[in-house]
LUMLUM-110360 format. One line per field, with one value per residue (C-alpha): x, y, z. Coordinates in Angstrom, 3 decimals, always signed. Layout:
<zafis>
px	(X | ...)
py	(Y | ...)
pz	(Z | ...)
</zafis>
This chain:
<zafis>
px	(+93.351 | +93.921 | +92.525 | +93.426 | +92.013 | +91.799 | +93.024 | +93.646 | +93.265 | +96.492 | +95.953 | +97.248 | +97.463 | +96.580 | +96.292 | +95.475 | +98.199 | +99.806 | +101.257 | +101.352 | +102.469 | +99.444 | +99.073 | +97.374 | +94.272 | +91.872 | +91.686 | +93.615 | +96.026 | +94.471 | +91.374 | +89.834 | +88.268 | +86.792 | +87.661 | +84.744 | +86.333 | +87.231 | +88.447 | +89.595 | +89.618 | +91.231 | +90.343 | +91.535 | +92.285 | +89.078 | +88.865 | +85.899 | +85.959 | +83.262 | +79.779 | +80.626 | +82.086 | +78.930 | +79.712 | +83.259 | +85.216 | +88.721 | +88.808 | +92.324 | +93.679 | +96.148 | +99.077 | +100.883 | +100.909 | +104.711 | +106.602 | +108.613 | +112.121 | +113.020 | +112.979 | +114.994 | +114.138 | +116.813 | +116.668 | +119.187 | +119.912 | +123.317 | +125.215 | +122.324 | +122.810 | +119.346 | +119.395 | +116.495 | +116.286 | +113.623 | +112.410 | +109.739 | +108.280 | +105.241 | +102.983 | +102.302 | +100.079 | +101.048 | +98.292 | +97.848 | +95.153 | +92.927 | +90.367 | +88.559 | +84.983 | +83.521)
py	(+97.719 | +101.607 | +104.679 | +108.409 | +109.798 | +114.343 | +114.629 | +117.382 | +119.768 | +116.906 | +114.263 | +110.906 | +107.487 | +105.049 | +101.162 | +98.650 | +99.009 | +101.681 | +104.204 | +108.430 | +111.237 | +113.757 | +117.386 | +117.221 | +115.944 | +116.561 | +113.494 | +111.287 | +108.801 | +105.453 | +107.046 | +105.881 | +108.201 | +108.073 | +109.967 | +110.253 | +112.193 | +109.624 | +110.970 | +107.457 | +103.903 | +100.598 | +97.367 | +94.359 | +96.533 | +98.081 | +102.205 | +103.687 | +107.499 | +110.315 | +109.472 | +105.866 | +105.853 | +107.233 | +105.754 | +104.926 | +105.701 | +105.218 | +104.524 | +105.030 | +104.878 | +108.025 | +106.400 | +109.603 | +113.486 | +115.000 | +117.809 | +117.245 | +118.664 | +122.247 | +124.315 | +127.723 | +130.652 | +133.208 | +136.838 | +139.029 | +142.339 | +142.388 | +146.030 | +146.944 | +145.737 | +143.213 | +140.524 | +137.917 | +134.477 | +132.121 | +128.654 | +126.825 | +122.784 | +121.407 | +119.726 | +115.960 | +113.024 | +109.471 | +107.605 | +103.932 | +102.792 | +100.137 | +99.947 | +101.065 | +100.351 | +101.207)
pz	(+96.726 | +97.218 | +97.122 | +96.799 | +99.687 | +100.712 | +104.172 | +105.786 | +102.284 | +101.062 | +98.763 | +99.925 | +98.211 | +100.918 | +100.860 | +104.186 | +106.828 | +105.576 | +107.968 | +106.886 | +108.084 | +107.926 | +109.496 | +112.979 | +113.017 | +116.240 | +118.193 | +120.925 | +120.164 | +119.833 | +118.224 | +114.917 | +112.386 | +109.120 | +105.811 | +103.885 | +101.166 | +98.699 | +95.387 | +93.306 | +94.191 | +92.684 | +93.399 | +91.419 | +88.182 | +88.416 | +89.200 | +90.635 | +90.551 | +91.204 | +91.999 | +91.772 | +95.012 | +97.377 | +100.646 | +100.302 | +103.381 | +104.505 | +107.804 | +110.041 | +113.823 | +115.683 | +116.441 | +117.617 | +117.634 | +116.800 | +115.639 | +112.222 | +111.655 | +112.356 | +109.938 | +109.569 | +107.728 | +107.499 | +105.881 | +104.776 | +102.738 | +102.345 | +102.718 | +104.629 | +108.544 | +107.926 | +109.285 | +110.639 | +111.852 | +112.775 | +112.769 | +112.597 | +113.367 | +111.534 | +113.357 | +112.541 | +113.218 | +112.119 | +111.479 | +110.266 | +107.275 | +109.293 | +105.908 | +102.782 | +102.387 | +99.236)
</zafis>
């Protein structure tokens, strides 16, 4: 059984103890919350989709808040003395698939 599920504004495919990588979510670690925005769902070769799936929720625990890798932007205009650096690190949550109820 899985389900596509919008987190977030992302589109994930999830199934039961699964772990993802998500950008932060509100919340301590140890948390639950629920995702009630369930866009497709499969369960023993059978899809559900649209206003079959009233109700469904995917429900999930923090496990941790963390940065990702750094990132570095750099900008140039060559002949021209330009130069500009800067990075940047995406903040993440890791969270772990404890259900889908349908």
């Amino acid at each position: 059984m899985y389900a596509i599920v919008s987190i977030a504004g992302q589109q994930f495919k999830v199934a039961k103890d699964q772990q993802i990588f998500v950008h932060r979510l509100q919340g301590d670690e140890g948390a639950n919350i629920e995702f009630d925005n369930v866009l497709l769902a499969e369960n023993e070769g059978s899809f559900k989709l649209g206003s079959d799936l009233k109700g469904a929720k995917v429900s999930a625990k923090i496990l941790s808040h963390l940065k990702g890798d750094k990132v570095i932007i750099f900008k140039k205009k060559r002949r021209k003395g330009y130069k500009k650096k800067n990075g940047h690190r995406q903040q993440f949550t890791k969270i772990e698939i404890t259900g889908i109820t349908l």
